[in-house]
TIBA-630689 format. One record per residue (C-alpha): residue number from 1; chain; x negated, y negated, z. Coordinates in nm, 2 decimals. Example, Ala and Ser with C-alpha at 12.3 -4.5 7.8 and 13.67 -1.06 7.14 Angstrom:
% residues 2
- 1 | A | -1.23 | 0.45 | 0.78
- 2 | A | -1.37 | 0.11 | 0.71
% end
This chain:
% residues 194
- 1 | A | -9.92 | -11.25 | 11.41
- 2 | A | -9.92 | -11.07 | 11.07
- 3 | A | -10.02 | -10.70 | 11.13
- 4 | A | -10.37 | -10.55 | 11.06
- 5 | A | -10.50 | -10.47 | 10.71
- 6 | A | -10.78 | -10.33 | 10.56
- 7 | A | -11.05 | -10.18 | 10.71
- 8 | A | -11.17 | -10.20 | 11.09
- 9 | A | -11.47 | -10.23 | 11.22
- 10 | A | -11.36 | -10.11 | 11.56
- 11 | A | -11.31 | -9.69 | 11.61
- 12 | A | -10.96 | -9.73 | 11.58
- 13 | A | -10.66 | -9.95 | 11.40
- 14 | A | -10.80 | -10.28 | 11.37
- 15 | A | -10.72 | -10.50 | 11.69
- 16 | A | -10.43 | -10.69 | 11.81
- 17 | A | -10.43 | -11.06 | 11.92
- 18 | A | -10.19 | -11.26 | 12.14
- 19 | A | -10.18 | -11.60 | 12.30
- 20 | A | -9.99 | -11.87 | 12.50
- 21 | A | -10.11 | -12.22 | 12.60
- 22 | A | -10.50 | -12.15 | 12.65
- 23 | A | -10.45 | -11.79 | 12.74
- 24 | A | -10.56 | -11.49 | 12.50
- 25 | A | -10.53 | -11.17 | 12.51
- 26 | A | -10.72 | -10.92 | 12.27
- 27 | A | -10.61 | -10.54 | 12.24
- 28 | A | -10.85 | -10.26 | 12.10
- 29 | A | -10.77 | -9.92 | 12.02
- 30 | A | -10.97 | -9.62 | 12.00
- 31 | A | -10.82 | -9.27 | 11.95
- 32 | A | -10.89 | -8.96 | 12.15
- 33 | A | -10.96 | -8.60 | 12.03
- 34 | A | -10.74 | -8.51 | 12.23
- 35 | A | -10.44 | -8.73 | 12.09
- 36 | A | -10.33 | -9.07 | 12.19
- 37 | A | -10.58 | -9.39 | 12.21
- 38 | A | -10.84 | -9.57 | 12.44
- 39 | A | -10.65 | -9.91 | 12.48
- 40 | A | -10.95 | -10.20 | 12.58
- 41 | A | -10.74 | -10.55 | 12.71
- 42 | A | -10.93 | -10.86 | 12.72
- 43 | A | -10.75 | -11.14 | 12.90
- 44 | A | -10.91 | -11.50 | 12.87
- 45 | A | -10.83 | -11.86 | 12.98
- 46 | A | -11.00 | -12.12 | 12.81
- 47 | A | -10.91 | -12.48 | 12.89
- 48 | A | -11.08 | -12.58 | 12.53
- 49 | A | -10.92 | -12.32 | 12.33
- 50 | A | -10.53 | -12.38 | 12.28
- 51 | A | -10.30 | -12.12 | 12.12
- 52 | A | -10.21 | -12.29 | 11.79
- 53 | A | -9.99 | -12.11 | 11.51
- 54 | A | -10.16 | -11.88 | 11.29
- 55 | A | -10.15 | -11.97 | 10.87
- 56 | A | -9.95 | -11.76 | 10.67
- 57 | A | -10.17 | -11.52 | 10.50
- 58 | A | -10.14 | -11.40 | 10.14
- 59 | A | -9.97 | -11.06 | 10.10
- 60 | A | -9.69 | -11.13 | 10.36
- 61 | A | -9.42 | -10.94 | 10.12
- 62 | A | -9.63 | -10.61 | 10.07
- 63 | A | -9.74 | -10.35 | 10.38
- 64 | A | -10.15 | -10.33 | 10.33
- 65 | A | -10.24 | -10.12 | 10.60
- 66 | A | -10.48 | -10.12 | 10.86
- 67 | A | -10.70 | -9.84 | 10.71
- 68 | A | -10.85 | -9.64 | 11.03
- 69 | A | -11.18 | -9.43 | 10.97
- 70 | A | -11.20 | -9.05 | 11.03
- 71 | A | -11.29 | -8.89 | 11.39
- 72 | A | -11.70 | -8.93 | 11.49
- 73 | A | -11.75 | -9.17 | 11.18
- 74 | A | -12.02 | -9.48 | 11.27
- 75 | A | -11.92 | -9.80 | 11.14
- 76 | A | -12.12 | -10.09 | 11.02
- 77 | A | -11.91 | -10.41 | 11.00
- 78 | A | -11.62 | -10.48 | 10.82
- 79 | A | -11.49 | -10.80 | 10.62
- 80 | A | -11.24 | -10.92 | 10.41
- 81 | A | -11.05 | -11.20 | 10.29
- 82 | A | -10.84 | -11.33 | 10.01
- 83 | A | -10.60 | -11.59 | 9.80
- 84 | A | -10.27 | -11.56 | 9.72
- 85 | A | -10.29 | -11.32 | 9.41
- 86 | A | -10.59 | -11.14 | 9.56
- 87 | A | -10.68 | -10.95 | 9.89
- 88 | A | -11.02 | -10.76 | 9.93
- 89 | A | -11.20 | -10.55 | 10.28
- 90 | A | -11.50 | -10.40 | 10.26
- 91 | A | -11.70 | -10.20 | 10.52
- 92 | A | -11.98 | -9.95 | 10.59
- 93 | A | -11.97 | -9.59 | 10.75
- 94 | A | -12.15 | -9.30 | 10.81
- 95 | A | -12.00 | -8.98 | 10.83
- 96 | A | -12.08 | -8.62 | 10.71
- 97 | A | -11.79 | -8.64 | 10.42
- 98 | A | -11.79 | -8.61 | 10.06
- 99 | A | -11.67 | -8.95 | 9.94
- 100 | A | -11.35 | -8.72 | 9.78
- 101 | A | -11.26 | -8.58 | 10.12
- 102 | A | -11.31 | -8.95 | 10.22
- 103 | A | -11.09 | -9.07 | 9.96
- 104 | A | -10.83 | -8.86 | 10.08
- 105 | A | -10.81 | -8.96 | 10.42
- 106 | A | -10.77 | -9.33 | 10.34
- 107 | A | -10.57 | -9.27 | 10.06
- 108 | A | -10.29 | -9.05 | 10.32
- 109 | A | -10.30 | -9.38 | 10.49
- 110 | A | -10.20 | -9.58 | 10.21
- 111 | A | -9.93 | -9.38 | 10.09
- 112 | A | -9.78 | -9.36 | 10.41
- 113 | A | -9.73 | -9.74 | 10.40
- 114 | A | -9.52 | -9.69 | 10.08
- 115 | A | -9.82 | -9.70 | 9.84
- 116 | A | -9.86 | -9.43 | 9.54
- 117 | A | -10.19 | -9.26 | 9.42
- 118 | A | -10.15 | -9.32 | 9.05
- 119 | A | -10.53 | -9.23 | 8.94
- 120 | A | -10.85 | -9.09 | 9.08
- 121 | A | -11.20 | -9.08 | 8.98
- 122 | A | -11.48 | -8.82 | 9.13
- 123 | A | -11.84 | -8.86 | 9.07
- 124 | A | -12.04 | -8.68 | 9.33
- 125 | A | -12.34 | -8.86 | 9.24
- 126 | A | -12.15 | -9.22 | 9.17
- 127 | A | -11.88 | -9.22 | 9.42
- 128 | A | -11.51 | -9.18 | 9.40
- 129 | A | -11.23 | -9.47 | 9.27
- 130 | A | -10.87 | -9.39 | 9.38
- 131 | A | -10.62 | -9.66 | 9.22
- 132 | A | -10.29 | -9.68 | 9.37
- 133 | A | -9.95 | -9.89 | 9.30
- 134 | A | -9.66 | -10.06 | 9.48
- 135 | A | -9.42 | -10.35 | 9.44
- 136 | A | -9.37 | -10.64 | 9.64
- 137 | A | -9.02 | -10.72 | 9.83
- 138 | A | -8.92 | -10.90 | 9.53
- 139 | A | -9.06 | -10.63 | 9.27
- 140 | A | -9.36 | -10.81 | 9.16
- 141 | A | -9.56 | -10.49 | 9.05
- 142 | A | -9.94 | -10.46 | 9.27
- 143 | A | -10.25 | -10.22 | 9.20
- 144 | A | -10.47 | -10.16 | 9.50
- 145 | A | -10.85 | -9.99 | 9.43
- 146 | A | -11.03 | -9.79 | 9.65
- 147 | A | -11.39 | -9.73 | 9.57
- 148 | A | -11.59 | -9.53 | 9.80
- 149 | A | -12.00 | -9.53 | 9.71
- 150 | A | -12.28 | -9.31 | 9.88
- 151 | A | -12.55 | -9.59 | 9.97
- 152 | A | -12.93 | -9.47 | 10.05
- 153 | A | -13.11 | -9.17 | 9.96
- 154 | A | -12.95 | -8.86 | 9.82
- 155 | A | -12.84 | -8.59 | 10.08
- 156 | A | -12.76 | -8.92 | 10.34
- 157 | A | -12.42 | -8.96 | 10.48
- 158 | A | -12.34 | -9.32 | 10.49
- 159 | A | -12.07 | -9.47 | 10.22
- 160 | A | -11.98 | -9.82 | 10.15
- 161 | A | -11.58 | -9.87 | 10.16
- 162 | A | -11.40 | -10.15 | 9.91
- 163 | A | -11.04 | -10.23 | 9.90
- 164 | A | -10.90 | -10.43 | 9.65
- 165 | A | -10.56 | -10.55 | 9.64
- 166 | A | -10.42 | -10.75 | 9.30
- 167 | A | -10.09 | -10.93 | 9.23
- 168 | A | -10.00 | -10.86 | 8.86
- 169 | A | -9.98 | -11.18 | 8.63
- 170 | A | -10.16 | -11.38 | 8.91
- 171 | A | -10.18 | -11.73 | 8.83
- 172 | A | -10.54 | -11.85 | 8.66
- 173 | A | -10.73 | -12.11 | 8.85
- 174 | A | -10.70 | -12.44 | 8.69
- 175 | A | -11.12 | -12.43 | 8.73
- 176 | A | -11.18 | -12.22 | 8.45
- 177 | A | -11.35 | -12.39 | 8.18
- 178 | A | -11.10 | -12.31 | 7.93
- 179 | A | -10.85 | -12.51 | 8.12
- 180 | A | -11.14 | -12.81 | 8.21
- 181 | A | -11.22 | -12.80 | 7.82
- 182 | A | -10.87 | -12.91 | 7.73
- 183 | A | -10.82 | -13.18 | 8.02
- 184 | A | -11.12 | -13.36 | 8.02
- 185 | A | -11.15 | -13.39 | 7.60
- 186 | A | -11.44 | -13.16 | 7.53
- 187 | A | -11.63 | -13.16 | 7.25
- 188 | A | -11.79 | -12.87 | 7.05
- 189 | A | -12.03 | -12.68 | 7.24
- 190 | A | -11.84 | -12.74 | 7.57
- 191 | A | -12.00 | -13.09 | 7.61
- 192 | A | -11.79 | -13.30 | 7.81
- 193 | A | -11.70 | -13.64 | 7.72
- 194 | A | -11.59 | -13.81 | 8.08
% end
């Protein structure tokens, strides 16, 4: 199972997921104040769900981390997704933070999994952008944005979170009209002629 990235939606490290014939088993961590974590085990057997291989997912040759939020925060959600040139988690939190001081927490976490800060934006009234840089396994270069954006009145402590992973030189989607222009014939104006 490729390991957790982006942000959770759960109190701790986003969750784990195993399986074998039609039984799963679903692992949730929550950390303690004290130290250490809350483990939550779920075991089911479901006669109409079988264990089937997982897809490989884009970014298997880069570490994206599973981005965990600060003590006492209240989360909102999370999602995500992605294509093979692009990866992208967003989520909701409140928390009594500055988005900077938020920034930083996250941003400890990425460079911990081998990513560098390379630029960093403060706006107290916009938000904060942090961009960061790695390389992938076989040195193709990556830039990863973190945007972090007080939502709601002025004065209230909830922030929306966006990650944003990109491959340098990705490939351009054969959809783009430039490319449709030139293999279906068009004529000035971009009217087809099919």
């Amino acid at each position: 199972m490729p390991p957790p990235r982006g942000f959770s939606s759960f109190g701790g490290p986003p969750g784990t997921s195993l399986c074998r014939g039609y039984d799963h088993v679903n692992f949730q961590y929550l950390p303690r104040a004290a130290g250490g974590a809350f483990v939550r085990a779920t075991f089911r057997a479901d006669p109409r769900r079988r264990c089937a291989p997982r897809r490989e997912t884009s970014f298997t040759d880069v570490t994206i981390p599973g981005l965990t939020h600060p003590p006492g925060s209240k989360r909102y959600g999370a999602n995500g997704g992605g294509s093979l040139d692009a990866f992208h988690s967003a989520t909701l939190i409140e928390i009594d933070m500055k988005p900077a001081a938020l920034a930083d927490h996250y941003s400890d976490q990425m460079i911990a999994s081998g990513w560098s800060r390379v630029g960093h934006m403060d706006k107290d009234t916009v938000g904060t952008a942090v961009r960061f840089s790695t390389t992938t396994v076989s040195g193709t270069p990556l830039t990863a944005l973190l945007v972090i954006t007080p939502v709601g009145p002025r004065g209230t402590t909830r922030d929306d979170l966006f990650l944003r992973v990109m491959r340098h030189g990705g490939r351009p989607d054969p959809r783009d009209p430039p490319d449709l222009y030139r293999r279906f014939g068009a004529q000035e104006r971009g009217v087809f002629r099919l």
